[in-house]
N, C-alpha and C positions, 0 to 999 in steps of 0.2 A: 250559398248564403253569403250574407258581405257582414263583413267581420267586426270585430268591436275591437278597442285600443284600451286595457287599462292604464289609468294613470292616476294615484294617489288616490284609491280605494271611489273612481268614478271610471265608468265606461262612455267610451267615445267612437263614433265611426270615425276612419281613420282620415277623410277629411279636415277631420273637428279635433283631431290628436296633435295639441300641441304642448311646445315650453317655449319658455323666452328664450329668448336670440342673447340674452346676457347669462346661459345657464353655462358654470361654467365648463360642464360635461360636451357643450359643445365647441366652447372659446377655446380648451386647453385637450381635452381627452381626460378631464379630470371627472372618475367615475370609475364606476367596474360592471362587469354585465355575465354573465351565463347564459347558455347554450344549450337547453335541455329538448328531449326526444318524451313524444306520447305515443302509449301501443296500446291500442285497444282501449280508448279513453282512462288511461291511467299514465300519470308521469316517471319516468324512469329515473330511480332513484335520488326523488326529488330530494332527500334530506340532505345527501351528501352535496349535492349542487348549490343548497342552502348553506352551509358549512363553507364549504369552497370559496364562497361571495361573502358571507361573513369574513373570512380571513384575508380578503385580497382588501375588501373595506379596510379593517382593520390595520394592515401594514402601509395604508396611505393617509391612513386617519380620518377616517370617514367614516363616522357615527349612522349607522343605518334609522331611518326614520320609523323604521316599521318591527316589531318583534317576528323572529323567524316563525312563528305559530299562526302569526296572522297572516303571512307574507305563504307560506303553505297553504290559506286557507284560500285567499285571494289566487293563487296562481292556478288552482284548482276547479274556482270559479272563471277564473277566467279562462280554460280547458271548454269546459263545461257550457259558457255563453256562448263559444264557437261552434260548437259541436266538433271538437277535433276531436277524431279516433285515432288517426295514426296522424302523428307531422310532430311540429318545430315550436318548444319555445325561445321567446328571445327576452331576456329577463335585464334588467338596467336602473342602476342606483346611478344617479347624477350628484355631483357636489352642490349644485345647487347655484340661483342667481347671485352676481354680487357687479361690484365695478369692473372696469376693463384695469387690468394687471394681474398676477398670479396669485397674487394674495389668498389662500382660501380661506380665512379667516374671517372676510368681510361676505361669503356669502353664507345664503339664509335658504329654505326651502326646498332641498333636497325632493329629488322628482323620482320614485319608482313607477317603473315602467313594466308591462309586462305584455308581450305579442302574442299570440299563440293564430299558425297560421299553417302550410303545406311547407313543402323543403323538398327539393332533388338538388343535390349536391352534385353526382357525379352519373353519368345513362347508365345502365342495367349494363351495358357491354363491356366496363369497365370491372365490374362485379362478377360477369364471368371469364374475362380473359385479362384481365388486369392493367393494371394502367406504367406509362411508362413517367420515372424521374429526371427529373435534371439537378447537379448541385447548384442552390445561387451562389454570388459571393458575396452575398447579404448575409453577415454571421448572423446568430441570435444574439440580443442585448446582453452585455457584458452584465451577470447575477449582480456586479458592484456601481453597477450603474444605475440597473432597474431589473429587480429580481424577474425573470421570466415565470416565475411562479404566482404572479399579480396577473389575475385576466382586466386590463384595464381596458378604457375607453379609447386609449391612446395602442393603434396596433399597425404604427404605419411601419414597425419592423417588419410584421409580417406579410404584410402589403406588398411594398417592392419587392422581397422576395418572389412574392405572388407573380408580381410583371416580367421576372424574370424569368419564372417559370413557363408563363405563356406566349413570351417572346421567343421561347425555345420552340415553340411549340408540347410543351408540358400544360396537364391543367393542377401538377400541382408539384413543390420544388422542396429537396430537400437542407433543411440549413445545418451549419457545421457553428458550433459554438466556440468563442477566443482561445481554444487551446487546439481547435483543428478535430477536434472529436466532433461524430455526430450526434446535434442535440432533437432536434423534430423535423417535420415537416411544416410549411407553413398552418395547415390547420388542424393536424393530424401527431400521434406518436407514432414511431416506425418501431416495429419487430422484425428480427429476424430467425431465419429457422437453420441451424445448421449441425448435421450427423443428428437430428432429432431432439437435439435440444433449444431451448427457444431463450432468445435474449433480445433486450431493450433497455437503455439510455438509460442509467438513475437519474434520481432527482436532482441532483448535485450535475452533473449533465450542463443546466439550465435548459428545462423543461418545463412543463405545464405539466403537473400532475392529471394525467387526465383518468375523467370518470370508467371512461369506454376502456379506457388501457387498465385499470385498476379488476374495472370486471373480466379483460381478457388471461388473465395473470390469474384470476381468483379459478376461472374456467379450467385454463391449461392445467394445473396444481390438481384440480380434482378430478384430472382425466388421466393422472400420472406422467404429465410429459414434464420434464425437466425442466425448472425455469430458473434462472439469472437476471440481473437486472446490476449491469457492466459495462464501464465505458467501452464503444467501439470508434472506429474509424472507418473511412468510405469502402478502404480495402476489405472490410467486414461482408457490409453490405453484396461488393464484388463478387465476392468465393462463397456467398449465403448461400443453399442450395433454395430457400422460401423469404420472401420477404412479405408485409405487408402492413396497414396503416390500421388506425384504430381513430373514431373519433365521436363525439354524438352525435354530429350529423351526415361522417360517412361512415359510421358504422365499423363492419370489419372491410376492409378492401384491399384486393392485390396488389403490390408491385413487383413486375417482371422485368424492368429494365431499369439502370441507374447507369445516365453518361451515355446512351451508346451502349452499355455492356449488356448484355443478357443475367437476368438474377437465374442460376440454375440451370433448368432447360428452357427457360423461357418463358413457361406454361404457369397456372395456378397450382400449388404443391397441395399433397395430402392434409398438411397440419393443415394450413390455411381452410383450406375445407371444412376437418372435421373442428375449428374452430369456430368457423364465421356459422357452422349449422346450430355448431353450441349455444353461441349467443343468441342467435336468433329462436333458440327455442326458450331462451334468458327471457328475453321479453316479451313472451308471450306470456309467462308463467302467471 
């Protein structure tokens, strides 16, 4: 079926899905957006994705146009107009039109947006035999610069990274944060598994708190397997006997190789398994 665009409590085919050219979500990256996952025509843990976007607003100053009860009700509908069962929202607060300069002060009508459409991120082969890293030498934004905990409009750190990754021949690159620790991947949190206990980057890191990592932690804990959440280094990763990524739209997924090195024996590890089967019976619930 061909899909609808919401945009400020009106749907659009996505011909007809527009903002102005002077919004300045587009002029600047000035905005924030979310990333959300539907299973079985229901949103995955939509409230906290609403909260997340709230607070990234909020530390840029960006008054949301819309209460988060209506903004739940709308994104639901607009689930629903689509008929997606399983796939991809793509959710976006705009600052809104104003003059050319950064002033955001002088803009006015802030644009939510909301997509809901299919998603493959990364081929099934990936999923079962794991995918290989590379580090970029694109850090992640210094927290004193531009908190990495803002999902904003503006994500061209994580970009280059990205082209670094693919220039390697990677489809996806891990970054080291300004103290040489590693912080994420470019669109994913990274775990690792090592004598069976399981650790990942805190927040302080600079990271993105992610929804998918939040749930894998919550998973692991009541499966009894040891968890931490402690700065590492690449040499972590290295000597990990399990690694793997977390995100809401790659879900749980392997990494086997980082640099050239083998993670382990190569292969997709026990935990990872009985992790990724966890979640996956998460979202069906």
């Amino acid at each position: 079926m061909s899909r609808v665009i919401y945009i400020n409590g009106e749907f659009f085919a996505p011909e007809d899905a527009k903002i102005s050219v002077y919004d300045h979500g587009l002029l600047y990256g000035d905005g924030v957006f979310e990333g959300l996952r539907v299973y079985n025509h229901k949103v995955f843990r939509l409230q906290e994705h609403l909260l997340r976007l709230e607070e990234s607003a909020r530390a840029i100053g960006l008054a949301l146009p819309i209460s988060l009860e209506q903004l739940t009700e709308d994104t639901n509908a607009t689930v629903a107009k689509n008929e997606i069962s399983d796939g991809y929202i793509r959710m976006i607060i705009t600052r809104g039109s104003g003059p050319l300069g950064l002033d955001p002060f002088t803009c006015s009508n802030p644009q939510v947006i909301i997509i809901a459409d299919k998603i493959t991120l990364y081929p099934d082969s990936y999923y079962e035999n794991g995918l290989e890293l590379v580090t970029a030498s694109t850090i992640r934004n210094h927290p004193a610069a531009l908190s990495p905990r803002i999902k904003s409009l503006n994500y061209l750190n994580n970009i280059l990274a990205k082209m670094e990754g693919l220039k390697a021949g990677c489809i996806e690159a891990l970054m080291l944060n300004h103290k040489g620790e590693v912080a994420e991947c470019t669109g994913d949190n990274i775990f690792i598994v090592k004598n069976g206990k399981l650790n990942t980057p805190p927040i302080e890191a600079g990271i993105l708190e992610g929804i998918t990592r939040n749930a894998v932690l919550e998973l692991a804990r009541e499966a009894g397997i040891p968890t931490t959440e402690a700065p590492m280094t690449r040499h972590d990763i290295y000597i990990a006997d399990e690694c793997f990524l977390t995100g809401s739209a790659a879900e749980v997924i392997p990494a086997v190789k980082l640099d050239g090195r083998a993670i382990g024996n190569g292969n997709v590890g026990p935990v990872t398994q009985q992790l990724n089967q966890a979640f996956r019976e998460l979202v069906r619930q």
